[in-house]
C-alpha positions as protocol buffer text, in pm:
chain_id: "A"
residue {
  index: 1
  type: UNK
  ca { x: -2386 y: -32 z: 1902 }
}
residue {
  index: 2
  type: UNK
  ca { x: -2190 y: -52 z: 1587 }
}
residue {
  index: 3
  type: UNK
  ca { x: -2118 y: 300 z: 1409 }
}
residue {
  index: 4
  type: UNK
  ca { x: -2292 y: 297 z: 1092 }
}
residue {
  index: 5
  type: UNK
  ca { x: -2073 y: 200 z: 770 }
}
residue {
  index: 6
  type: UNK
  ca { x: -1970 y: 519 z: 556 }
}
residue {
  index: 7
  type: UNK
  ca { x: -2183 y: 554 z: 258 }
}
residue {
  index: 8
  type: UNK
  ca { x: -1902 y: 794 z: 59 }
}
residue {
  index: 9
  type: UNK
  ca { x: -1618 y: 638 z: -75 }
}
residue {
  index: 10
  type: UNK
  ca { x: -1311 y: 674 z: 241 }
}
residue {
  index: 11
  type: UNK
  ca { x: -1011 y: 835 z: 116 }
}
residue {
  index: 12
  type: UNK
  ca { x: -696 y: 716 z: 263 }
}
residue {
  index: 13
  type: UNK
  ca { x: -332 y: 871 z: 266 }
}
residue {
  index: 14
  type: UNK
  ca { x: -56 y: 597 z: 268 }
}
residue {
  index: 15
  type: UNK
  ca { x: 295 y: 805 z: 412 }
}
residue {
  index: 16
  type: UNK
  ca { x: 614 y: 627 z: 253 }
}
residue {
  index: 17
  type: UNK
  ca { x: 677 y: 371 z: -8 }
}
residue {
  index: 18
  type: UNK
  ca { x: 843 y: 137 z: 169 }
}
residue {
  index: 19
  type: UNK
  ca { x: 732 y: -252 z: 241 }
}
residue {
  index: 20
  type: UNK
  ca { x: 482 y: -136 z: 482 }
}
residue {
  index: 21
  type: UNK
  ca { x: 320 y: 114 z: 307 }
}
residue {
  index: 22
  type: UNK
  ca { x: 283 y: -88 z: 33 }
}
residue {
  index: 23
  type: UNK
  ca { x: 159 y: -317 z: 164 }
}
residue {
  index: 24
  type: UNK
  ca { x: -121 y: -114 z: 338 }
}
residue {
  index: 25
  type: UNK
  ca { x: -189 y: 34 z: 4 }
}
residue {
  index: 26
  type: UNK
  ca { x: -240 y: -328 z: -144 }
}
residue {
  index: 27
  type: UNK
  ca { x: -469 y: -425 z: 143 }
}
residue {
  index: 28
  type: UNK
  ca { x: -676 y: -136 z: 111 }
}
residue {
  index: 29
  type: UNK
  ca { x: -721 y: -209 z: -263 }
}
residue {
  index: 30
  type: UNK
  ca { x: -847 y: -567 z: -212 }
}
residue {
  index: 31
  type: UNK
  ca { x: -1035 y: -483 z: 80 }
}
residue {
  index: 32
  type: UNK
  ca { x: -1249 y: -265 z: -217 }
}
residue {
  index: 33
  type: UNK
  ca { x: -1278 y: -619 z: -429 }
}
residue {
  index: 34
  type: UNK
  ca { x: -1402 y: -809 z: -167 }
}
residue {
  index: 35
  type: UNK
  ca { x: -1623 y: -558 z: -7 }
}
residue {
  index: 36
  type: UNK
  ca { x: -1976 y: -424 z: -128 }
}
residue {
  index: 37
  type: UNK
  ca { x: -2007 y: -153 z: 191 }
}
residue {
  index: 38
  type: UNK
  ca { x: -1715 y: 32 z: 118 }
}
residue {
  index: 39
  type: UNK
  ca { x: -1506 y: 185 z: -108 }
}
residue {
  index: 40
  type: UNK
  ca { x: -1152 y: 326 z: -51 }
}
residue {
  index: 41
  type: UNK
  ca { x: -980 y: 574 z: -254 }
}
residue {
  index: 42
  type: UNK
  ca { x: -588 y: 504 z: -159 }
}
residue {
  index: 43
  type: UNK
  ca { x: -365 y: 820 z: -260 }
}
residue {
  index: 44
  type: UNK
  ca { x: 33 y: 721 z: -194 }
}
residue {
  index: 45
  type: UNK
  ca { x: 272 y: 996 z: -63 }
}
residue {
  index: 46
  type: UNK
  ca { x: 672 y: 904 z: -140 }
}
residue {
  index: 47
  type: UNK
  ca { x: 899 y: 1162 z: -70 }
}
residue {
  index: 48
  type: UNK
  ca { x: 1174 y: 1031 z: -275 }
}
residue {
  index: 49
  type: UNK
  ca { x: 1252 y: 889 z: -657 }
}
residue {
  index: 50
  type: UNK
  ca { x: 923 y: 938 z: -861 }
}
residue {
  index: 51
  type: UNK
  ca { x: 985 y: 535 z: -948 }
}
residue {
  index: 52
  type: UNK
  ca { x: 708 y: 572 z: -1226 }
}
residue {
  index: 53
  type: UNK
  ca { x: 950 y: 819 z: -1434 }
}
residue {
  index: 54
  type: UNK
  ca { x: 1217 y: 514 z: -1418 }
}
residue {
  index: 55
  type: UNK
  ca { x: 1298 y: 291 z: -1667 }
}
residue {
  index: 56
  type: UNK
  ca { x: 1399 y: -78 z: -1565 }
}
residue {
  index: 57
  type: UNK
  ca { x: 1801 y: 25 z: -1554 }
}
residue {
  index: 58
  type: UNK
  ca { x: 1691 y: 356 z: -1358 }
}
residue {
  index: 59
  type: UNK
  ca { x: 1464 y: 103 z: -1107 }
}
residue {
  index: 60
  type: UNK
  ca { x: 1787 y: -130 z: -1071 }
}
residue {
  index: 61
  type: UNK
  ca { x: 2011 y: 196 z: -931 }
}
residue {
  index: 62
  type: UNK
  ca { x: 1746 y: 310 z: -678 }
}
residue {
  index: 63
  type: UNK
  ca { x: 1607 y: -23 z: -567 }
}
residue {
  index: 64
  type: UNK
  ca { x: 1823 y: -63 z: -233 }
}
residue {
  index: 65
  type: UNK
  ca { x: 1582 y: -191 z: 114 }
}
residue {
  index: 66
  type: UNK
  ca { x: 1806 y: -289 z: 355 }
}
residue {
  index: 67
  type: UNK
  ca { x: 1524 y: -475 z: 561 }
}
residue {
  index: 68
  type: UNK
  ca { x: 1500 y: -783 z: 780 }
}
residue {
  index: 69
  type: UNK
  ca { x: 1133 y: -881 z: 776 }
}
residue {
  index: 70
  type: UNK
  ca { x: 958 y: -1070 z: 1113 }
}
residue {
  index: 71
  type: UNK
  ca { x: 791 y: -1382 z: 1062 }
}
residue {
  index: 72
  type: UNK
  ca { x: 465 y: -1135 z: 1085 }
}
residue {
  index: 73
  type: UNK
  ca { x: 606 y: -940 z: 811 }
}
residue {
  index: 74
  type: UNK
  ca { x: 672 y: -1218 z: 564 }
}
residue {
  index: 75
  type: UNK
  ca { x: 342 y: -1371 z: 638 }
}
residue {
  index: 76
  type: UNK
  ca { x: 186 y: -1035 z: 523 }
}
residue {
  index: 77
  type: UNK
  ca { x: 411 y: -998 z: 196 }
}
residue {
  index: 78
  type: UNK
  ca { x: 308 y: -1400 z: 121 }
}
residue {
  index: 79
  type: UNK
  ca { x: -62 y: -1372 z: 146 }
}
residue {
  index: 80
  type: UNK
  ca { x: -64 y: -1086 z: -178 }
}
């Protein structure tokens, strides 16, 4: 049998701000708008820049990913 869906809103903890956990933060949050059953409360951990403080000229300095993304990477990115 199926465990019972949580009736409490889940909380989740995202570790890292990078493509991936932004990504999981984004699914998370749509998963809420096209879900009745549950609700997730996503909370985002980033050890680095507070990139909300920056201005655009601050976000231009720090923005720097030196990533090569799979084809199941860039399929993810693509479909938000």
């Amino acid at each position: 049998a199926l465990a019972p869906m949580p009736t409490q809103p889940v909380r989740v903890v995202v570790v890292g701000a990078g493509p991936s956990g932004l990504l999981a933060c984004i699914n998370f949050l749509n998963r809420n708008a096209n879900s009745n059953d549950v609700t997730y409360h996503v909370t985002l951990v980033e050890r680095g820049e507070d990139y909300g403080a920056l201005d655009a000229s601050g976000l231009e300095k720090k923005r720097s990913w030196m990533i090569g993304l799979s084809t199941h990477g860039l399929t993810a990115i693509r479909r938000v």
